[in-house]
N, C-alpha and C positions, 0 to 999 in steps of 0.2 A: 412272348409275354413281357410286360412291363415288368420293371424289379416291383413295384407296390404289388401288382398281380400275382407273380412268381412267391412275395414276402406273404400276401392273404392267405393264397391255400396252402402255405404250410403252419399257418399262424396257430393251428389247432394242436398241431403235433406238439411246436414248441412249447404252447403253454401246458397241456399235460405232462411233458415232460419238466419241466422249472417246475408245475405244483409238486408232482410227485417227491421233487428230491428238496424242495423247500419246507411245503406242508404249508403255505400261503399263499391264498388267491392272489393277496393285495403285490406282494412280493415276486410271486409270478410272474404279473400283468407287467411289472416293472423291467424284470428282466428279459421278458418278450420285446417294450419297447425301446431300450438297450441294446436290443441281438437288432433292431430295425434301423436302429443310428448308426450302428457299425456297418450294415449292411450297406446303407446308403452312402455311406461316404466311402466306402470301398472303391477304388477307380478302376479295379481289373473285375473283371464276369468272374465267378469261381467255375471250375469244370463241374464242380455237384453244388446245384444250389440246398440241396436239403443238408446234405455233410456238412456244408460252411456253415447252415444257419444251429442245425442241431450242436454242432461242435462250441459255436459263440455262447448260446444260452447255455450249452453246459458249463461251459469255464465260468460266466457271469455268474449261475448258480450255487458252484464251488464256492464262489468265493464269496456270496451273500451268506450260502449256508455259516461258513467257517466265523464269520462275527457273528451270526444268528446263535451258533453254541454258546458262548459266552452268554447270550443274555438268557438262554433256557436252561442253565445251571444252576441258578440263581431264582426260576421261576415260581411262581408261590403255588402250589401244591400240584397235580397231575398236568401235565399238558399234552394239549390235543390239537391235531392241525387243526385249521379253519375247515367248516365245512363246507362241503362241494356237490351245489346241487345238480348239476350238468355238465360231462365231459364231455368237452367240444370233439375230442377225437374220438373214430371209431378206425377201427379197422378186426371186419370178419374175422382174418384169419389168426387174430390176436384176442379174441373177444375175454375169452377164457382170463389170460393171464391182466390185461389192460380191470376188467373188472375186481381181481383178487390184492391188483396194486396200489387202486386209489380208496379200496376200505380203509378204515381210521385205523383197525385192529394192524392193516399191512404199513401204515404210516406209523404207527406208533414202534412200531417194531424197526424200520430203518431206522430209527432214532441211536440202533443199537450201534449203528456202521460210520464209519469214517466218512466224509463228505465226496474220496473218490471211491473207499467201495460201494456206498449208494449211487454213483454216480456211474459208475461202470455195470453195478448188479439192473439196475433202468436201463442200460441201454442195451445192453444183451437178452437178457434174460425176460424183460417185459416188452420191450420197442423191435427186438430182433434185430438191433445192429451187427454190421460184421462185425470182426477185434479191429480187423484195418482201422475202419470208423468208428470204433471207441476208442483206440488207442489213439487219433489225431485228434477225438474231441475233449480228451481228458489231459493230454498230452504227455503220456507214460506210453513206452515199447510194448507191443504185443504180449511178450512175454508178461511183464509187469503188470499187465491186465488180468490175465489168465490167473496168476497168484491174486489179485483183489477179487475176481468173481469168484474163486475159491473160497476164501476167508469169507465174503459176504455170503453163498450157499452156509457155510456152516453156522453161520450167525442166525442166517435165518431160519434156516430149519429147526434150529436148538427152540425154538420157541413159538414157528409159526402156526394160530390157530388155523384149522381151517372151516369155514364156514360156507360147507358147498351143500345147498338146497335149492331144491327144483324154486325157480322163481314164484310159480303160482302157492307151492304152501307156504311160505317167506311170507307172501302179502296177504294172503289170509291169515298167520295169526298173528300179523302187524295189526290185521281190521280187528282182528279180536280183543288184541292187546290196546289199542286205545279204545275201542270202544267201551271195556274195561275201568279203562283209566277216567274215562269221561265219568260215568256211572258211580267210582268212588266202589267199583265192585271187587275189593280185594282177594276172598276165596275165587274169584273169577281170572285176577290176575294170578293169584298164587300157581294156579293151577295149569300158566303157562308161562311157567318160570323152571329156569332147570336148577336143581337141589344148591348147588354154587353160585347161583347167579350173582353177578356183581354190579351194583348202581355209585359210577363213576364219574364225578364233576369238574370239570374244566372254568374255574373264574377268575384264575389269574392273580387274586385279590381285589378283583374289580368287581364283582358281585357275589351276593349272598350264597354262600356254597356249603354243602356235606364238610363236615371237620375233617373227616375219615372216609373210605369207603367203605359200602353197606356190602356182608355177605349173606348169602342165604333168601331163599326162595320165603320166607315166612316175613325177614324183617325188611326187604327189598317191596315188596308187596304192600304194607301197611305203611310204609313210609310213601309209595307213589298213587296210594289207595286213599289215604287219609289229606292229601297235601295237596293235590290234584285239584277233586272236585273245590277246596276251598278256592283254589287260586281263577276258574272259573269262574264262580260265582263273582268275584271284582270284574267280568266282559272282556277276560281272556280266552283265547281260541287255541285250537290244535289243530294243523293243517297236515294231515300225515300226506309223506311223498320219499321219495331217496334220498338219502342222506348219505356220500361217499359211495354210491353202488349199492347200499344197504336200506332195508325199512326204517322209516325215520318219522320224522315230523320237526316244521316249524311251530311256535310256542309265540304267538304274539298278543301285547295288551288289551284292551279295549280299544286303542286308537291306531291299531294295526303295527305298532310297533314289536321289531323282532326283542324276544325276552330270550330264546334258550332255541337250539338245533338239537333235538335228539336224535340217536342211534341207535339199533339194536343187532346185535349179532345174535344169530342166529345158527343152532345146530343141535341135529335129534330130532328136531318137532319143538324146542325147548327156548325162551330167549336165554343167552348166557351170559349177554354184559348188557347194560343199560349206560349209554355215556352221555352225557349234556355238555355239553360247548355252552359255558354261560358268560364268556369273557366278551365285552363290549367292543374290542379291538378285534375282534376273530369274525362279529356279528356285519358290520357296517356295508360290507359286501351284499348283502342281501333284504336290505332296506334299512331307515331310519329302527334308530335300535330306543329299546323301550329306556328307562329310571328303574332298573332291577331291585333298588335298594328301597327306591318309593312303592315299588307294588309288594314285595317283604313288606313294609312295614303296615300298608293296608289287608294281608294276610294275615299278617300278626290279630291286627284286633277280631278279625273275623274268628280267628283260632281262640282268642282268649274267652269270647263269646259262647263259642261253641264247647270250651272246655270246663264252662260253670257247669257245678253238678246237675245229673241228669236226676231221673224222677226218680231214681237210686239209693241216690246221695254223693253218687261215682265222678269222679271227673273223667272226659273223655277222651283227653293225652291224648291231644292233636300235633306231630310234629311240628317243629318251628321252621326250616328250610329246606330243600334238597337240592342234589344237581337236575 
C-alpha cells in the first residue's frame, strides 16, 4: 500500500480519537491533517503504521487540548463539545464502549481530566490500546500510564451517568418527544421527562441562551412546550437524527440554516438532560448556520402577540428564549 492508502484507512480511527480528547470536529480534522504532514515527510517506513500515526495525533492533540483549556475557563456559561453526527469509526468488538465515549454527557465529563489522563483513559479503556502503545503515544513509561488510567477511572466513575437503553425505546421516545415538541404539547412532553430533568444551553455568548439552567420535569416542559411551536411558525424545522451516539435533532431556519443541535439523554424510559449546542462556532461543521439573534428577535414579536390578553383578560407568558 501506498502511504496516502496506508494514511486513508486509518483516517477514521485518528479522527475519533483527536474528536474524543478535543471535543471539536473542526480541531480534529486539523490534527488529523497534521498527523498526515508528519507522516508524509517522514523518510523512514515506521514498523507499525497505525502506532506511529495514533501516537502523532495523540501528542498534536495534547497539545491543542492544553491551549484549548485556557480558552474554556474563561467560556461564557456551560460548554459543550461540537456536535457529532457520524463516527467515521466503527469497530464490533468495541461497539459498546466507542458508542458510551463520543455522548456529549461522556465528553463533558473528560473535561474533568488532565489532557494525558484523557488521553491515556482513550486509548486504553475506549480504543483498547496496549500500555506499550499508550505509553509511546503519550510519551510517559508504562508505569506512568498505569497511575493516569487510575486517577482517570476514578474521575470518571465519580460522576459518570450512564445512559444504557435498548436503542429501539431511545428512538421511540425521541419520536414522542419531538413530535411533542412540534405540537406545543406540553402535559405530552411533561410526561416524558424524568422528575430532575435538566434543559441545558451551550451559546458561548454567541446566541440567545437560558440565563440558567432549567430543573424540573414541569418548568423544562413549558419552557420547550411554549417556545417551540412559536419558533416554528417563523419556517423552522426539526430534523431529529443522532446526536453524539444519542437522540437528537438538528433545529434549522426557514432557509435551511443550522440554528441549534439538540440532545437528549436518556434513562428509565425518562429524557434526563435536554442540551442545545447553540454556539455558531461549534454549528459551521454541519451547514451554513442560521442569524440566532434575528430569528430571537422575530420570536420575540410572535410572543409578544401571543402574549396580549386572552378572552380572560390573562396574559399567556410565553417564554422569551431557551437552549
Amino acid at each position: 500500500m501506498s502511504k496516502v492508502e496506508e494514511f486513508e484507512e486509518l483516517r477514521p480511527l485518528l479522527f475519533s480519537l483527536a474528536y474524543r480528547i478535543l471535543g471539536s470536529v473542526g480541531e480534529a480534522e486539523d490534527a488529523v491533517q497534521e498527523t498526515w504532514l508528519r507522516f508524509d515527510a517522514s523518510a523512514t517506513r515506521p514498523v507499525s503504521v497505525r502506532a506511529f500515526l495514533s501516537a502523532a495525533v495523540t501528542r498534536i492533540s495534547i497539545d491543542v487540548l492544553r491551549s484549548a483549556r485556557v480558552r474554556r475557563e474563561s467560556y461564557a456559561g456551560p460548554w459543550f463539545p461540537e456536535p457529532l453526527l457520524d463516527d467515521p469509526y466503527e469497530d464490533p468488538e468495541r461497539s459498546a464502549e466507542l458508542a458510551d465515549s463520543v455522548s456529549m454527557a461522556a465528553l463533558v465529563l473528560l473535561e474533568r481530566l488532565s489532557p494525558l489522563e484523557r488521553a491515556v483513559f482513550l486509548l486504553r479503556e475506549v480504543f483498547a490500546f496496549g500500555f506499550d502503545e499508550v505509553a509511546e503515544a503519550v510519551g510517559r513509561s508504562e508505569a506512568a500510564c498505569r497511575q493516569l488510567l487510575v486517577r482517570a477511572r476514578r474521575h470518571m466513575a465519580a460522576g459518570r451517568p450512564r445512559f444504557a437503553a435498548d436503542s429501539g425505546e431511545r428512538q421511540e421516545l425521541a419520536r414522542r418527544f419531538f413530535e411533542a415538541l412540534r405540537a406545543g404539547d406540553v402535559a405530552g412532553l411533561q410526561h416524558l421527562l424524568a422528575d430532575d430533568v435538566q434543559l441545558v444551553g451551550d451559546g458561548g455568548g454567541k446566541a440567545p441562551q437560558l440565563s440558567r439552567t432549567v430543573t424540573g420535569a414541569r418548568g423544562v416542559a413549558r419552557l420547550l412546550g411554549t417556545f417551540y411551536p412559536l419558533l416554528f411558525r417563523t419556517g423552522a424545522t426539526c430534523e431529529p437524527c443522532e446526536v453524539n451516539g444519542q437522540p437528537g435533532a438538528v433545529v434549522r431556519d426557514r432557509e435551511g440554516r443550522v440554528l441549534n443541535a439538540m440532545v437528549l439523554d436518556v434513562l428509565g424510559g425518562r429524557v434526563r438532560t435536554v442540551r442545545g449546542v447553540l454556539n455558531p462556532d461549534k454549528l459551521g461543521h454541519l451547514g451554513p448556520v442560521a442569524d440566532a439573534w434575528a430569528l430571537n428577535r422575530e420570536v420575540r414579536r410572535l410572543r409578544q402577540r401571543a402574549n396580549r390578553p386572552g378572552p380572560d383578560g390573562e396574559p399567556r407568558d410565553i417564554p422569551q428564549e431557551i437552549a
